[in-house]
N, C-alpha and C positions, 0 to 999 in steps of 0.2 A: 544612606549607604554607609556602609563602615569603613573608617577610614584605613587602618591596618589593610594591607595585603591581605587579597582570601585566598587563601587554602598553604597561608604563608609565602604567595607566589607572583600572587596576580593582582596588579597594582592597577588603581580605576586611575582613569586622567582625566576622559572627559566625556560625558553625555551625549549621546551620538542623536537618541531616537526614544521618545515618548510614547509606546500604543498602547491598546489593548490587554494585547498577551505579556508583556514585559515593556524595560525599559534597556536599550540597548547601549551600552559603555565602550570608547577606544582604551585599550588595556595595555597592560605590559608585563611578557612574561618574565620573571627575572632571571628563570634558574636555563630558558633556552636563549634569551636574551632574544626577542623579538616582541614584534606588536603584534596584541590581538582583538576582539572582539567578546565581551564578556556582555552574557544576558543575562536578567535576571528573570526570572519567570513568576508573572502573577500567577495567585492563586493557586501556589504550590506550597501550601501549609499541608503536612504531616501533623501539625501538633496535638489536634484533637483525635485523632488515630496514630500513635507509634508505631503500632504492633505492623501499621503497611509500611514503614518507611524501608526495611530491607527489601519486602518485593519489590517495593518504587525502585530502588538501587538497584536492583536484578535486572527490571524490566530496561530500566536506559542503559545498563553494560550490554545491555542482549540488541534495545535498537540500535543502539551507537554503531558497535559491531556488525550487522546490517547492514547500515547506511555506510558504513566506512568501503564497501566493497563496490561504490556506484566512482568508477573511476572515470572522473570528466572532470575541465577544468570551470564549467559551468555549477559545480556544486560545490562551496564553500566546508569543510572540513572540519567539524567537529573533534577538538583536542580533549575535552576533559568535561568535566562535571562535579560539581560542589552542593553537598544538601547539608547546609550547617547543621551546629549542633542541637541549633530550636527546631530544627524540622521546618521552620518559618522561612526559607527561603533556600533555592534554587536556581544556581551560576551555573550557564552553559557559559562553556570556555569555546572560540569556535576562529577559523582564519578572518584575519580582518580583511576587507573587501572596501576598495576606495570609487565608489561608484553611486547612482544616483535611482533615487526609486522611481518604478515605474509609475508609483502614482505619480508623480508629476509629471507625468508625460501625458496627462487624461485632462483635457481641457473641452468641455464645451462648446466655447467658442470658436474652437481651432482643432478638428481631428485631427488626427497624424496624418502625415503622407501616407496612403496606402502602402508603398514599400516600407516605412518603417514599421510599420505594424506586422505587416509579414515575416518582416525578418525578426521583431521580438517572437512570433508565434511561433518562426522556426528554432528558432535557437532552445526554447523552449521545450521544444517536443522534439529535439535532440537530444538536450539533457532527459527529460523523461524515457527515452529509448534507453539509455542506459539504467534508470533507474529501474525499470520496468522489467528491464532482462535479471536482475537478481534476485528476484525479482524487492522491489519496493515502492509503496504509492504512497504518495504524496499526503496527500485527503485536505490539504488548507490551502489549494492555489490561487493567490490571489496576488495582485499587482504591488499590495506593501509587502509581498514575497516574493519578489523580483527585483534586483537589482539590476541596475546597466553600467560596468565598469569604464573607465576612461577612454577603454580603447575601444568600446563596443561591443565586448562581449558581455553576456544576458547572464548574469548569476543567479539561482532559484535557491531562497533558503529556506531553513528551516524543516527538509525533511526527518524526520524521525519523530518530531515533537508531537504531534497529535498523535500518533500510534502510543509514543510514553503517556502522555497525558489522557489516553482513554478513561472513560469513565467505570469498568468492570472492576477494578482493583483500588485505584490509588484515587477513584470519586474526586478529583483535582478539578472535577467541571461540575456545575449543579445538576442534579440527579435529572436524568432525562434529558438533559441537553447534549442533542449531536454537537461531536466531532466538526468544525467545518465553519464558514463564513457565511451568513446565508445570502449574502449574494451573489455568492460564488457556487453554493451547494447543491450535490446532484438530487433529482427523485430521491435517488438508492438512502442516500445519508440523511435525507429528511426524513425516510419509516422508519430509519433505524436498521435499514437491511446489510447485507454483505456487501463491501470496498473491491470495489478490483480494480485494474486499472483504468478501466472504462468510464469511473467518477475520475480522473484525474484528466482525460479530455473532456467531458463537461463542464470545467474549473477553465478551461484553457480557450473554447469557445466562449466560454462568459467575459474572459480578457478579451479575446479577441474582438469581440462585438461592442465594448469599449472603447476598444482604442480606436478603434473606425467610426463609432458613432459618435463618440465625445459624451455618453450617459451612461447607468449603468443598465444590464437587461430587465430587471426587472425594478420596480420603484413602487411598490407598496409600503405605507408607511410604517408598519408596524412589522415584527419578526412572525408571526401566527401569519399574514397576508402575504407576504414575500415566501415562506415554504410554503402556501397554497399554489402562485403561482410559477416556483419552478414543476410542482407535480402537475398541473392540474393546466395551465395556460403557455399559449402557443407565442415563441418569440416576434418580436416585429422584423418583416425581414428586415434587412440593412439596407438596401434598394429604397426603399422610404423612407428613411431616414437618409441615406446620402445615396442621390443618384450614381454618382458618381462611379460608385464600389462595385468590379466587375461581377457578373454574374455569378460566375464560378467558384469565387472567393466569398457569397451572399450561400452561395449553394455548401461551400464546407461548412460554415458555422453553422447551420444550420443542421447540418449531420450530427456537429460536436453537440450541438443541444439540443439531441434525441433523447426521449423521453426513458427510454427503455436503454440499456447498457449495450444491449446486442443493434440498435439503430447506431449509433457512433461509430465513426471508422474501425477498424478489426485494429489497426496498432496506432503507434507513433510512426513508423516510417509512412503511412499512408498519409499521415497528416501531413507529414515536410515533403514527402514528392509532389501532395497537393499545393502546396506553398509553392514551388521551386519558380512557376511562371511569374510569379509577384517579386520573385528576390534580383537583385544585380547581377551581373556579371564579372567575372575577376575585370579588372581594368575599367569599368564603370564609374563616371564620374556621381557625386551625387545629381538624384533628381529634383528637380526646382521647378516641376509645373504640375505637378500631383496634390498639392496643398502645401501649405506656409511649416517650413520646417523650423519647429521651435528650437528655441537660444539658451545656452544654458546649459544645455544635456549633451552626454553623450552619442552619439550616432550608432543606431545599432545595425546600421545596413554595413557600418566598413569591416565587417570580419568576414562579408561575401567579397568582396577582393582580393580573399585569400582564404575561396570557402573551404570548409569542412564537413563531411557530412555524420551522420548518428550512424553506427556502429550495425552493420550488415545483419539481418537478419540468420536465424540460428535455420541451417540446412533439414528439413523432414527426416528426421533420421530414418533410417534402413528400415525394411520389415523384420520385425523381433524374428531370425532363425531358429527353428526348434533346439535346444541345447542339447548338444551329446549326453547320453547318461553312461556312466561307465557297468558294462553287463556285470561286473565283480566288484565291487569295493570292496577295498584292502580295509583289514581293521584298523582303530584310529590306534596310532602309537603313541606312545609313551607321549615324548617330547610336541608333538600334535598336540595333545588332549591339553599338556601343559602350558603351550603359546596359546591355545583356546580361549583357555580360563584367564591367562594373565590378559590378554586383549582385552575381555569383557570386563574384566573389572579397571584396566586401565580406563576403558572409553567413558565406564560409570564415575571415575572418579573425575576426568577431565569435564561432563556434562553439567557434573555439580558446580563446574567453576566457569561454564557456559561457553569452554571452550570448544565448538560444537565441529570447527573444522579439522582441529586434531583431532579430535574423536573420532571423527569420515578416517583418518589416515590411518591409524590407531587398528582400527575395525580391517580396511582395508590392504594391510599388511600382511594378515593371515587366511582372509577369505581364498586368494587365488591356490596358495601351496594345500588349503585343504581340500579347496576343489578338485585339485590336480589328484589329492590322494582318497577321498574320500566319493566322491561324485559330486557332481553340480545339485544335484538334487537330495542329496543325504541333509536328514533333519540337521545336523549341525552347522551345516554350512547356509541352510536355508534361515536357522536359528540369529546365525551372522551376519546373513543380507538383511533381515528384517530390521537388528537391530540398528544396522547401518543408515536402515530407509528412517527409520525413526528419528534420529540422530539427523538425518538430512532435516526432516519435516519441522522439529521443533529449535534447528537453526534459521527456520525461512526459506533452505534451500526448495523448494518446491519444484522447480525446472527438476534439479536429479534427483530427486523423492521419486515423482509423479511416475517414468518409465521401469523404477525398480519395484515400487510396491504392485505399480501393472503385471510385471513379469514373475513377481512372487505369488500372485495370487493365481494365475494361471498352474505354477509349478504346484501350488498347493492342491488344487482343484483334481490336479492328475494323481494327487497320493494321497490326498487326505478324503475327495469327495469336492467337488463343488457348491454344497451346504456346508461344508465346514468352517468353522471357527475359523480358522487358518483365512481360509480364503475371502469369508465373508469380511474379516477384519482389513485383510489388504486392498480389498476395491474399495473399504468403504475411504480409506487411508487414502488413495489413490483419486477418487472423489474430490476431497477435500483439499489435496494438491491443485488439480483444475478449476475448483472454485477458486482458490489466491488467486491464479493464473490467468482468471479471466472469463475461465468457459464455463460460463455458467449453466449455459443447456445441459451440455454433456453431464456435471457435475450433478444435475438433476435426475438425470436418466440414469446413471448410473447408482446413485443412493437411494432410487426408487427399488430399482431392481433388487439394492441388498437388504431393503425395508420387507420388502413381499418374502423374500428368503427367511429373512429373521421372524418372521409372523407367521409361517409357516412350521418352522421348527421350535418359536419359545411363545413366550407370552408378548405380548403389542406393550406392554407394561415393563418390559423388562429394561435394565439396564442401556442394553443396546440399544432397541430399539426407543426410547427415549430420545437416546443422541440423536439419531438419525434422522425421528422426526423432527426434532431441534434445528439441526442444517438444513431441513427438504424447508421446512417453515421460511428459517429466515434467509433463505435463498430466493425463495416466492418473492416474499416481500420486495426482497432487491430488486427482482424484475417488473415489477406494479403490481402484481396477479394476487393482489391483494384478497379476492374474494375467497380465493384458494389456501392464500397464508391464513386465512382466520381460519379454514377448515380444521387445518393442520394444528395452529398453535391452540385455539380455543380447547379442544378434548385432550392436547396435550397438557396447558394450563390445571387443568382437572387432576390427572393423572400425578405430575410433577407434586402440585400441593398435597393430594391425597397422601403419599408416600413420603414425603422430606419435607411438610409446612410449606408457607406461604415467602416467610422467608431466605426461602432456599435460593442459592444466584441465580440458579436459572430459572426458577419460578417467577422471579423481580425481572428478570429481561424481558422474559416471553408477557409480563404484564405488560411490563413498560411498550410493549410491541402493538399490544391488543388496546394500549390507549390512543396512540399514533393511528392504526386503522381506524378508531373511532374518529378522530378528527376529520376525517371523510377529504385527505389530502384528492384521492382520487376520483370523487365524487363530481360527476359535472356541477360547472357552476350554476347559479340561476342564467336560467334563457339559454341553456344549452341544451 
């Protein structure tokens, strides 16, 4: 480690924590004058590729930013980020957190008391409820990603990291290797398919069934055997392994570690109302006849003496009302035409610097005065919602993407045609919103429907339709329906290389994808 101050600021003290991923340092910042938590990140050499080290630096100001909006005391706060001058190494600056990992709470010979386990899984899938609302998934949960502070509350770190360290740009992980832990890791993340939030309660039921059973879920000995059977093999209930563990609490993990993403509970609040019977009581003394409460650790049942719950569900919005269109628009004036242009080039220039929320304001400053003068539906104003939805999409915002590019494509549809450009682009936009989001079906049906559109009016080769079967592909995949993703990828495969080489990115994905379904994850086993 270098002994000088990095980034002239950040002063190491002392060696917290030796893994895997990095090696974790208690720090000191001098110029806020506080302690912090300085990581260093294995396997974040730049140096044999420069030319990626600005998008590496784009991509962690873009997740940082992100992650900075999941507001709970449960998620440790990333301050900063340092990529020396060798490109050889990568300092997350981040809050320091005086609390004890949960792996040590995973003993063998001694499962936890049922209620502490519960209450780690609640607190857990609290913090995910907020994460999940900005939405942001996790994709590496695991117990050395869990902290439990002094007072008992559950710290989950490390969000943002695997999303910077994917492997499409900044290749930081060996080619072809998922994202994820594999003993923590979903179906979805083993083919290589689409993350939603649905892999991050699969990560959570694999904790789960730990900490109650005292092993981990699955124990194959090598990494090729352990992703056979999260795909492919059925968990041991918990009931046989410990009588003990009530039925209903054998019966949630068992949701969590559905095979398929749409098996798992629909959110995180389902998971903590399902917890609720397992947790304390405000005024609850500890329990002492549930199993031998380990010494040493934190307690993470006493933040239910003064519980709190994950953040209420977001209300069904209203049914979209047809908008007014005004029977005259007034021509656009002068000073209009003029805050128009300057908006758009404002929001283009703040997007360059990834400031994606002022952009949303930026945009939304002039949308309503020229709606008022121009119509809701007049190309420019529509010109201005689009680019707002855009500006949502490629911040993360996906929740207020999703209802705007919905309602644009509709408005299109009424002026332009519903084969048009226009409209085809905004559902597929729209799509792609509720895949982040989770809804995978939907997601499917509806980039189905603008696939038959597009093949109807250009070429199945074209540009578009490309992408589209690219999403419909690696959406299959997500879902197991693997027989169906090779349908898709395989003549896509074809098509991709014909036109743009073998070594085109997406041509190297979609291989990498068609090697994974060859491994025959889903393959019954022998004797099945």
């Amino acid at each position: 480690m270098p002994p000088e101050p990095i980034s002239g600021r950040y002063e190491l003290l002392e060696e917290l924590d030796h893994g895997g991923m990095g090696d974790v340092w208690r720090g000191y910042d001098t110029v806020l004058d506080r302690p912090v938590a300085v990581k260093l990140l294995r396997q974040a050499s730049l140096a044999a590729a420069p030319h990626l080290a600005e998008e590496f630096a784009k991509r962690f100001k873009r997740e940082a930013r992100i992650t900075a909006r999941i507001q709970h005391p449960g998620v440790p706060q990333v301050y900063d980020a340092v990529l020396d001058a060798s490109l050889e190494r990568l300092f997350l600056v981040m809050e320091l957190v005086d609390g004890v990992s949960l792996a040590r709470y995973v003993n063998p010979a001694c499962p936890l008391p049922i209620g502490w386990a519960a209450a780690v899984a609640a607190q857990v899938a609290t913090v995910l409820s907020h994460a999940h609302q900005v939405p942001v998934i996790h994709r590496d949960l695991k117990p050395s990603n869990i902290l439990v502070a002094r007072d008992g509350t559950v710290k989950v770190l490390d969000f943002g990291i695997a999303a910077i360290l994917r492997t499409d740009v900044t290749k930081l992980t060996a080619t072809g290797t998922p994202i994820g832990t594999y003993q923590y890791m979903a179906p979805e993340q083993v083919r290589g398919g689409t993350i939603t939030p649905q892999t991050d309660l699969y990560a959570l039921g694999c904790v789960l069934h730990e900490l109650l059973s005292g092993r981990l879920l699955f124990t194959a000995g090598d990494e090729f055997g352990l992703m056979y059977q999260h795909v492919s093999e059925d968990p041991l209930p918990l009931r046989q392994l410990r009588p003990e563990v009530p039925q209903a609490l054998e019966g949630l993990v068992l949701c969590l570690l559905g095979k398929a993403p749409e098996e798992r509970p629909a959110d995180t609040q389902e998971v903590y109302e399902r917890l609720l019977p397992f947790l304390p009581l405000p005024g609850d003394e500890p329990a002492v006849n549930e199993g031998q409460r380990p010494s040493g650790v934190p307690d993470p049942t006493a933040l239910y003496r003064k519980p709190y719950a994950p953040r209420a569900r977001e209300q069904a919005p209203a049914a979209d009302r047809p908008t007014p269109v005004l029977p005259q628009p007034v021509p656009v004036p002068a000073q209009l035409r003029e805050d128009i242009r300057a908006a758009r080039d404002q929001a283009d220039l703040l997007m360059m610097e990834d400031r994606f929320s002022q952009a949303v304001d930026v945009l939304g400053e002039v949308i309503e005065p020229a709606a008022r003068a121009l119509g809701p539906e007049n190309r420019a104003v529509l010109g201005l919602r689009r680019q707002r939805a855009a500006v949502r999409l490629l911040g993360g915002d996906y929740r207020a993407a999703r209802p705007e590019f919905d309602t644009l494509a509709d408005a299109y549809a009424r002026i332009a045609g519903p084969t048009s450009e226009q409209a085809r682009a905004c559902r597929a936009q729209a799509a792609r919103c509720r895949a982040e989001l989770g809804m995978v079906t939907d997601a499917l049906a509806q980039l189905t429907e603008v696939l038959d559109i597009v093949r109807a009016v250009d070429s199945d080769a074209s540009e578009e339709a490309v992408e589209l079967r690219h999403n419909i592909g690696m959406l299959l995949l997500a879902q197991g329906r693997t027989a169906e993703a090779r349908e898709v990828l395989e003549p896509l495969y074809q098509d991709v290389v014909l036109v743009s080489g073998p070594e085109d990115e997406m041509a190297v994905e979609i291989a990498e994808a068609l090697a994974v379904i060859e491994l025959g994850f889903d393959d019954p086993g022998p004797g099945a």
